[in-house]
C-alpha positions as CSV (number, residue, x, y, z in Angstrom):
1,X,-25.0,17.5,35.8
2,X,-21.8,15.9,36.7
3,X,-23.0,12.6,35.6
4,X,-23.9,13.7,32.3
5,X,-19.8,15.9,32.2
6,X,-18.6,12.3,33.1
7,X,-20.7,10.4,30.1
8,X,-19.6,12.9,27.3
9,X,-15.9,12.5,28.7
10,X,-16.5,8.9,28.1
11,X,-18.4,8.7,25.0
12,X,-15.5,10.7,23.5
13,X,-12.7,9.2,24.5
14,X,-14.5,5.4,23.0
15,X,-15.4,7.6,20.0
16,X,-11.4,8.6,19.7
17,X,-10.3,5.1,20.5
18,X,-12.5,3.5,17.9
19,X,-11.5,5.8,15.2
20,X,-7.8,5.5,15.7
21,X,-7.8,1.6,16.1
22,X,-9.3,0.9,12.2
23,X,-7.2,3.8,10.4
24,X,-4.3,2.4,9.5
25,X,-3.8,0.6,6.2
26,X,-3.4,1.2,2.6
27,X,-5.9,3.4,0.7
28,X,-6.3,4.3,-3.1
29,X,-8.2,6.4,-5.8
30,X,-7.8,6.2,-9.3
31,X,-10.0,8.4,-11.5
32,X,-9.2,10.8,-14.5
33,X,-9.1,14.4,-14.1
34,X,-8.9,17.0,-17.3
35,X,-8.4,13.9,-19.4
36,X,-5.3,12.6,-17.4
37,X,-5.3,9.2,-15.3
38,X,-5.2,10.8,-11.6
39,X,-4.3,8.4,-8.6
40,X,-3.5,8.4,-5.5
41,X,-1.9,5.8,-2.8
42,X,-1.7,6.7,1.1
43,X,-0.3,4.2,3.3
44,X,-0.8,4.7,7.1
45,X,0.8,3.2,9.6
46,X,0.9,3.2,13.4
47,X,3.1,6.5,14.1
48,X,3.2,7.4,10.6
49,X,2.2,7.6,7.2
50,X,3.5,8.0,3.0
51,X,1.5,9.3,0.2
52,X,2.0,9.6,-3.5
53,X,0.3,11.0,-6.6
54,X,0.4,9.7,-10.0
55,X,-0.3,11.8,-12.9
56,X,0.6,12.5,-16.6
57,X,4.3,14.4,-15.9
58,X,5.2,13.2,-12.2
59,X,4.9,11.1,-9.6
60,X,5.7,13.3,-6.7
61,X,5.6,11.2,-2.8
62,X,6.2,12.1,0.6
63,X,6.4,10.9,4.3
64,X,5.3,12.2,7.1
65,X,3.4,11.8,10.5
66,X,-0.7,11.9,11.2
67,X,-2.7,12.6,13.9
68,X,-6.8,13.0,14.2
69,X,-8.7,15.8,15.5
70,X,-12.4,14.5,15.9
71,X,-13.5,12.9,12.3
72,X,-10.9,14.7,10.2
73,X,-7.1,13.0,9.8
74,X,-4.3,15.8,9.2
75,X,-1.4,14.5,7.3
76,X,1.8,16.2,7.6
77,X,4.9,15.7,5.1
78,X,8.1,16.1,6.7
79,X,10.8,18.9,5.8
80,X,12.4,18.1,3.2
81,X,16.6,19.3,3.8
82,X,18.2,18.4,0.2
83,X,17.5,21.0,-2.3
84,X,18.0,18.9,-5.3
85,X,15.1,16.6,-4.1
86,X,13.4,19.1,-3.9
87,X,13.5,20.3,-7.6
88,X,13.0,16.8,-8.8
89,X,9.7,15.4,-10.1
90,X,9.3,13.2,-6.5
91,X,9.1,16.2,-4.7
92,X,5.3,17.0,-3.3
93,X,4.6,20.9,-3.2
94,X,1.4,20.0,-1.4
95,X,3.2,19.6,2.8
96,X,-0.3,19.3,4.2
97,X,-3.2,17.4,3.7
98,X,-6.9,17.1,5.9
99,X,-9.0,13.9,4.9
100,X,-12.3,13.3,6.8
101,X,-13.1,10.1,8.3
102,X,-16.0,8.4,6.3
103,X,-15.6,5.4,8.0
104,X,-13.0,2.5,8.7
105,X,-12.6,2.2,4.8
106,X,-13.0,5.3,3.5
107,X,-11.1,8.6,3.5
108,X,-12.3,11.8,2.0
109,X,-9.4,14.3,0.4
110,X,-11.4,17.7,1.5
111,X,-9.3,20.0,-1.0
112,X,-9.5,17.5,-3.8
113,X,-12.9,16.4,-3.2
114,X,-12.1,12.2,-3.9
115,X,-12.6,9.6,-1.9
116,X,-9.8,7.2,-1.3
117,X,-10.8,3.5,-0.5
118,X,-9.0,1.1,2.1
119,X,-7.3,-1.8,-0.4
């Protein structure tokens, strides 16, 4: 029994290890939603990590830092302390963001439902 404790512990911590080494880089969708052009661009990096949205009207952006819990990536946007940046166009409403891991290229936007690919 304690052999087989000891193998998940291991087969875990590879899976964890994999996952994080091939995340970083650049990713990107461009579609059309409602017909608008809709993209996206998320750039992560070792410790953190910037996203922006293009759309009709605004081209809001934010940085922040990551971290991954099993197969899903949680993106947090740092708080933002300058009102008037916050009442600009730049400003991103959206804070949070969960992506699951497809694989080393491929990033899925669970409350938007797209798929970003690595560039």
């Amino acid at each position: 029994m304690r052999k087989l404790g000891v193998f998940y512990f291991l087969f875990f911590i590879i899976c964890s290890c994999a996952t994080k080494k091939n995340i970083s880089g650049n990713y990107q969708y461009k579609g059309v939603s409602n017909g608008f052009p809709k993209e996206y661009n998320l750039s992560i990096r070792k410790d953190s990590f910037d996203i922006s949205y293009k759309s009709q009207d605004a081209s809001p952006n934010c940085v922040g830092k990551w971290e991954i819990f099993q197969d899903t990536l949680y993106l947090r946007c740092n708080k933002e302390n300058v009102v008037m940046n916050m009442l600009s166009n730049g400003y991103m409403n959206k804070r949070d963001y969960k992506l699951k891991i497809i694989d080393n290229q491929k990033l899925k936007m669970i409350e938007e439902n797209i798929i970003l690919s690595k560039k």
